[in-house]
N, C-alpha and C positions, 0 to 999 in steps of 0.2 A: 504494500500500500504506500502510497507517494505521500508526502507533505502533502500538506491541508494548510490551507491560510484560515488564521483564528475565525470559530464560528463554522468553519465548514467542516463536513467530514465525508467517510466514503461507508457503505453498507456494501458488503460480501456474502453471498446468496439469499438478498431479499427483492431480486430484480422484479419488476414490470411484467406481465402477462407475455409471453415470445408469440411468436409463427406457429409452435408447434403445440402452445392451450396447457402450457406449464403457467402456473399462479403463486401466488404467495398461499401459507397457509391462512385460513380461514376467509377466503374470499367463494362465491357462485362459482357454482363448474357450469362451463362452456366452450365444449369440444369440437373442434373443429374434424368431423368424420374422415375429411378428404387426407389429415395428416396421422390419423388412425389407422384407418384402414385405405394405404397406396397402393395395394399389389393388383389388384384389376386392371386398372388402363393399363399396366404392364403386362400382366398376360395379354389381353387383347391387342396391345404391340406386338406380343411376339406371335400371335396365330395368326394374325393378320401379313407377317413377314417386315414387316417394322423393323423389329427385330432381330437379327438372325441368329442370334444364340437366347436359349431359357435366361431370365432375368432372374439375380436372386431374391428373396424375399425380403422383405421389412418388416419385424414383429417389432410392434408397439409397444412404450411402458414408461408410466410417467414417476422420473425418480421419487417425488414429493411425495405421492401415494404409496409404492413398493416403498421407501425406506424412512420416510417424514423426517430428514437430517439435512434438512437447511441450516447453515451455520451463519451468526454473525458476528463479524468482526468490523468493529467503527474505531477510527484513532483521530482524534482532534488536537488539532493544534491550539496551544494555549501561546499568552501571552509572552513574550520571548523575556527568558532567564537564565543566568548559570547554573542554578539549582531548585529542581522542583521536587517538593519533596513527600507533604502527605498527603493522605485522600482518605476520607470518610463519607459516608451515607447516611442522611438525614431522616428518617421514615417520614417525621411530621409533616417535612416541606418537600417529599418527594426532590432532593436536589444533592447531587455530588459537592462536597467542597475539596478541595486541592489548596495546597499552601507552597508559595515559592518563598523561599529563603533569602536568596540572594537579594532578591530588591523588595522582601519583606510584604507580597503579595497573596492577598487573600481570594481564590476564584470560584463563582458558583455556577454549576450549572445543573439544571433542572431534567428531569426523564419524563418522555413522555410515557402515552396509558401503556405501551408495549413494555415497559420499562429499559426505553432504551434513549440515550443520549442525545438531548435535543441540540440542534445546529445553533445554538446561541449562547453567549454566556456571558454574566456579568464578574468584574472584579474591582479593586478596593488595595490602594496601597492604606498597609496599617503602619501605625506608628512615626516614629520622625524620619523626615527625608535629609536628602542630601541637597545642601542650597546649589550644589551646579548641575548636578545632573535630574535631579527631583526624583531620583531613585530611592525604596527604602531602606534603613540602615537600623531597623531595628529586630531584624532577622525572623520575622515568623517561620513557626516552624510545626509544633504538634497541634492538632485537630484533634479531637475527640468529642466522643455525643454523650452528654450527661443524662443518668438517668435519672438520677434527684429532678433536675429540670431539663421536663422533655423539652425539643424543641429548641434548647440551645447548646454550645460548645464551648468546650474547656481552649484557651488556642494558649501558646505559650509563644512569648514575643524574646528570645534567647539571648541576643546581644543586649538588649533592653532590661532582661531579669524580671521580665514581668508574666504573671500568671491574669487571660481573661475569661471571666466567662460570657459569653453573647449567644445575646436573644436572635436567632436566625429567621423570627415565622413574621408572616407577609406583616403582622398587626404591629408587630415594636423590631422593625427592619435594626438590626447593626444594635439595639440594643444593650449595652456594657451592664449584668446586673451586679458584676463586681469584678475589681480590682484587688492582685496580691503582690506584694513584692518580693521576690523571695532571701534568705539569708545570705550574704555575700563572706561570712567568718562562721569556721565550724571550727568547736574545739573537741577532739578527741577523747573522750571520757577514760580513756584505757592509758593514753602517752600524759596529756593535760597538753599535748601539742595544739597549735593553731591556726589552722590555713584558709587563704581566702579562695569561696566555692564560688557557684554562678553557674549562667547557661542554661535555663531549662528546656532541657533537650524533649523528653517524653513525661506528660503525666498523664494517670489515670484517677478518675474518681471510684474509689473504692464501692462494689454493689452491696457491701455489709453494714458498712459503718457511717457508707458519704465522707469519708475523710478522703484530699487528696494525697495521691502518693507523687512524686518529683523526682524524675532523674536530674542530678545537676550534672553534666557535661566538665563543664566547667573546663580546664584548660585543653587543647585543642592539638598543641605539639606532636604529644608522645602517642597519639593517636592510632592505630596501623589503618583509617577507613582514609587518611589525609594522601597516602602513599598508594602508588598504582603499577603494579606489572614490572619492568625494569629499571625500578630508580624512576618512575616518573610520576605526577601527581594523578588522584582522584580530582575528581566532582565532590565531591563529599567534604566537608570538616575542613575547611579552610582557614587555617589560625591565621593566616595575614590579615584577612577579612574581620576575623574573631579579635585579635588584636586593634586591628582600624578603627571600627566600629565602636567597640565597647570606650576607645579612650575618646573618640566624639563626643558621643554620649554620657559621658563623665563630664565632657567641656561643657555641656550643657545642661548640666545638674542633674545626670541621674546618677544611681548610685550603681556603678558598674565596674568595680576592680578588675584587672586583668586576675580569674582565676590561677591558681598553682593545685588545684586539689579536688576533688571527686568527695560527692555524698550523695546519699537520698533523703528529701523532705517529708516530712509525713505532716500534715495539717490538715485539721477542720475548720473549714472556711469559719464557723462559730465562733469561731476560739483564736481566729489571729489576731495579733496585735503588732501593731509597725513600730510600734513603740521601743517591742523588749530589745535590748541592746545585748551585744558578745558574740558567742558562737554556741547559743541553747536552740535556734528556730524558731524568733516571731510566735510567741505562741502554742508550736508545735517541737517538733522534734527532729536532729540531724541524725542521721547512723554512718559517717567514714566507712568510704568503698574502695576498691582499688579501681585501675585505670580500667575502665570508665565506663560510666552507665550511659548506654544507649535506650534502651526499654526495661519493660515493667509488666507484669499480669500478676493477679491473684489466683488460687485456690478457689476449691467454695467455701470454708471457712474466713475467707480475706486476707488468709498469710500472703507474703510478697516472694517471688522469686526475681531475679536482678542478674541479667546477664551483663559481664563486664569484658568490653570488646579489646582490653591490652593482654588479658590473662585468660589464666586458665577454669577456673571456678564462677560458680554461680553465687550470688549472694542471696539467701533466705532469711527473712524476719519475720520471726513469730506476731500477730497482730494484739493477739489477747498478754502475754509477756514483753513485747517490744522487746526480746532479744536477737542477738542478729550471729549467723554464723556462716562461713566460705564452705558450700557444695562441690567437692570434685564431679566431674563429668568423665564419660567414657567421651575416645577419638578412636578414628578410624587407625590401625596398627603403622599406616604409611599415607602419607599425600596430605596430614593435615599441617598446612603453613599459611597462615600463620596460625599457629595453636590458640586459637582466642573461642569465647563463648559468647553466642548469639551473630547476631546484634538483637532479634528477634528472639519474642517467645510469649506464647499466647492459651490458652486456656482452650481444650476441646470440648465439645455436647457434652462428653461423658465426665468431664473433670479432673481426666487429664491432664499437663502442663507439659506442652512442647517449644522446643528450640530450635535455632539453627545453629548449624556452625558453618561461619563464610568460609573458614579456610580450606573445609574440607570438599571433599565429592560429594555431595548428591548426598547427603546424610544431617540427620536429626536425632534430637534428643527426646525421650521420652523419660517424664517424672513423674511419680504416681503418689500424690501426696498420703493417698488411703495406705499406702505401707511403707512408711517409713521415708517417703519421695524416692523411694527405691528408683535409680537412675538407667535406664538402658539405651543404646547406639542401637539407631537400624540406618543401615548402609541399602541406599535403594538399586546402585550402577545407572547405569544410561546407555543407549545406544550407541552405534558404535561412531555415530559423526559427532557425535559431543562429544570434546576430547575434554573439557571442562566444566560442570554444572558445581558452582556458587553459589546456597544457598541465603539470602538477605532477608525475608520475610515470609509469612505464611498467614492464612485463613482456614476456616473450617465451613463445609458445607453437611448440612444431614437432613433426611426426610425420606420421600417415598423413592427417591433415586439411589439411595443409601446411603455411604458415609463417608465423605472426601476431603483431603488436603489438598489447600490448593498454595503449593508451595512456592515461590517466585525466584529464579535464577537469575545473577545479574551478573557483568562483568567488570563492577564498582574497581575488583581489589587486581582483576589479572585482566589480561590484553586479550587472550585468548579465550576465556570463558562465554559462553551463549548466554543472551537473553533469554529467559524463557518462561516457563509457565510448567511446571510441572504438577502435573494433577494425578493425585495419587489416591486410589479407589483402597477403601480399608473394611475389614470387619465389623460386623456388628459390635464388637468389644473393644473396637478402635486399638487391638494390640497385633494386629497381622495386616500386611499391605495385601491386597487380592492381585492390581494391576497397576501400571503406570503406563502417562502418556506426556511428552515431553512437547508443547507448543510454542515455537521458536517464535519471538517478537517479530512484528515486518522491518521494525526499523530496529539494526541490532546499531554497538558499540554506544548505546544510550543510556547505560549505568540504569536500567530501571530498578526501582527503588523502594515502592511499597505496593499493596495488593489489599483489596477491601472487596467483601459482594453487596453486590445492588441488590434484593428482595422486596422488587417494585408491586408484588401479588402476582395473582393469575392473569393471564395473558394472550388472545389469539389458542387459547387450550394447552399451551405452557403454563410452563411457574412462574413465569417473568424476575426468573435470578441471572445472573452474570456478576465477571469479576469484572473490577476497573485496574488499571495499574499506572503508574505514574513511572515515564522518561524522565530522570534528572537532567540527562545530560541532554535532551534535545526537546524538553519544550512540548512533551505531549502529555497524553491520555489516553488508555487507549481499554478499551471494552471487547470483552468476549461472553457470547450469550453461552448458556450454562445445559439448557433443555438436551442439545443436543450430540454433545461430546459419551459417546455410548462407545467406543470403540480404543482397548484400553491392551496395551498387550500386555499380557500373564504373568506373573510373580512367580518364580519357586523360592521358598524361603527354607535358609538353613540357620541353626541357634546355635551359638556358642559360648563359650566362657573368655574373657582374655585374660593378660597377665594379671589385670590389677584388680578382675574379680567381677567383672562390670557383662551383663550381658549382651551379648551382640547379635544382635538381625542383620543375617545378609542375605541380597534378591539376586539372583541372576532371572534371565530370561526364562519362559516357557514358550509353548506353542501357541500360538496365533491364528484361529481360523481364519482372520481376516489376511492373515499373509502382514499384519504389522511388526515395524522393528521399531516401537518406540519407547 
């Protein structure tokens, strides 16, 4: 699929009525006989001597009908940026939002009744600009849909230090029903050390408590998501930028230290206060992480699990104790580099807590809070033209189609890695992969970036779900309808133990009636 100029886009098998009485689904059948049934005037050609040799025959068959696998794929061009970075789905206002980073832009765009991506969109630089270019400099970044308050979104403004939350529905547009600043000095309760934190990278609204949780990012340097392929830069985590910005923004009275340090914030909006002064958390509470928190989920009890993208472990805090302790994770025995946890890690139907790891191949983390967060690797492989699959983020789909990862490939951290889409068909007990299918972006070398489903309802006799996914590096969107991805090749799974004691899943291929290698 080609670029698209913002507002436009392209639709991939939802063409116009043809010559030969093929329709979109859900439209009046009106069949044109003559392109049904053509072998008549050709026999009559031929006994007539028309012809001098038997004509072969034309048997008739309309794909739609024999297989109803019309796929769509729509990629929209957004407003041009360095970094575009997340996306979420609104239910209340039926609308995607995306957030670009770089020049600190907020974009929405609405689905129509099909639940699919309408040709228009609006956007909204947030926070303070720049007096020459009028670009933003207060870096938006995480998006998230609160459930305490339907209808509006947690957005975290990271050079800035600032936590919002906005009213997104048509009645109180843009919003603000509050303002949080976050802690810029965390003291160590363990050293009595004191370092200055920042950056909110990811929060979530906790579904137990309503308290939020806060990744502070915080310094930018030591980073591995900064670094690309051979010595050369990402798309991603720009401390020059990180640096620029925030001491602007200090020029101009906000409170934005260049961070040296990593934590996570836990606050009830109730209960903050701008007031308290040191390194305690305004009200709430810091916990010192290592390099460095990128994301954040809960459990069902609203414990935290904390992947940190310089090392090797996952950070979990008890919610009811507020203690906090470093989780080793299983790696693949060969091929994980950089050895790091996440960046991703998200909560399944079942209550599951799954990860990525970018450095590795085509492999996840599975933690089971109900035993102990008993930790296990399963190793998926790939076909044989992906010479590298990157995991960066993930999604959960489940219902009457069964039960799927929809895992997102990107080639943020290596040159060579695939964009992609890996959708991964699991068991009812969400602990065995059945099949995988590997769906290469159109537009690769675009560092895609995160993955969210649309669940616009029922649709034309679909479910009207698809994923979205967000190009950092080039400035898209880009949508894949979900009804119709039925065609998944086979899993054999073997179990093993490794050194360190950790369970291992590993997939190679099975047979494929369909004759698929993906």
């Amino acid at each position: 699929i080609a670029s698209i100029t913002p507002g436009a886009a392209r639709d991939v098998g939802q063409g116009t009525m043809g010559s030969c009485g093929s329709k979109p689904t859900g439209e009046e059948e009106s069949v044109d006989h003559r392109w049904t049934e053509p072998n008549a005037p050709n026999r009559e050609a031929f006994e007539s001597g028309e012809l001098l040799h038997e004509p072969p025959q034309f048997v008739h068959f309309d794909p739609v009908k024999n297989e109803a696998r019309p796929l769509l794929i729509k990629e929209i061009k957004l407003p041009r940026a360095t970094q575009t970075h997340e996306v979420c789905y609104e239910p209340s206002t039926r609308c995607v939002f995306v957030s670009q980073m770089s020049n600190s832009t907020l974009v929405r765009i609405p689905v129509d009744e099909r639940g699919v991506l309408v040709d228009d969109q609006d956007a909204w630089r947030m926070g303070e600009c720049d007096a020459a270019t009028g670009a933003g400099i207060s870096g938006l970044h995480n998006i998230s849909p609160s459930k305490a308050h339907p209808g509006c979104l947690w957005m975290t403004l990271q050079y800035a230090n600032e936590l919002l939350l906005v009213d997104v529905r048509g009645e109180h547009p843009l919003r603000i029903r509050q303002v949080l600043k976050v802690p810029t000095l965390c003291t160590d309760p363990a050293t009595g050390e004191t370092q200055r934190v920042g950056g909110p990278h990811c929060m979530r609204e906790c579904p137990i408590s309503g308290e939020l949780w806060v990744g502070l990012k915080g310094s930018l340097k030591d980073t591995p998501c900064r670094s690309r392929g051979r010595g050369g830069r990402s798309s991603c985590c720009d401390p020059d930028a990180n640096e620029t910005n925030m001491a602007e923004l200090a020029r101009r009275g906000h409170d934005t230290p260049l961070p040296d340090g990593w934590a996570v914030w836990r606050v009830a909006p109730s209960e903050y206060d701008p007031s308290a002064k040191g390194g305690q958390g305004k009200g709430g509470r810091l916990y010192p992480c290592l390099t460095s928190p990128p994301m954040l989920d809960f459990d069902s009890l609203g414990n935290v699990y904390v992947p940190q993208d310089g090392v090797d472990t996952v950070l979990y805090i008890d919610r009811e104790s507020g203690e906090s302790k470093q989780l080793t994770v299983p790696f693949p025995a060969s091929g994980a580099t950089p050895r790091i946890t996440g960046p991703a890690i998200a909560t399944a139907p079942d209550g599951s807590v799954w990860m990525t790891l970018l450095g590795s191949y085509n492999s996840l983390v599975r933690i089971d809070p109900r035993r102990g967060h008993t930790r296990e690797l399963y190793a998926f492989g790939g076909p044989p033209w992906c010479k590298t699959i990157r995991l960066i983020h993930l999604a959960f789909g489940s219902g009457g189609r069964g039960n799927f990862i929809y895992a997102l490939a990107s080639d943020l951290l290596e040159d060579e890695a695939v964009d992609a889409v890996v959708v991964l068909r699991m068991d009812e007990s969400w602990t065995r992969c059945l099949g995988r299918r590997v769906i290469p972006l159109p537009t690769q070398d675009c560092s895609c970036h995160r993955i969210a489903v649309v669940d616009a309802g029922s649709n034309l006799g679909g479910d009207g779900r698809s994923i979205v996914i967000t190009e950092l590096a080039s400035s898209k969107l880009l949508q894949v309808e979900l009804r119709h991805l039925v065609d998944f090749q086979p899993l054999d799974e073997s179990v093993s133990t490794d050194a360190d004691g950790f369970v291992v899943h590993s997939y190679t291929t099975g047979e494929s009636e369909a004759g698929h290698n993906c």
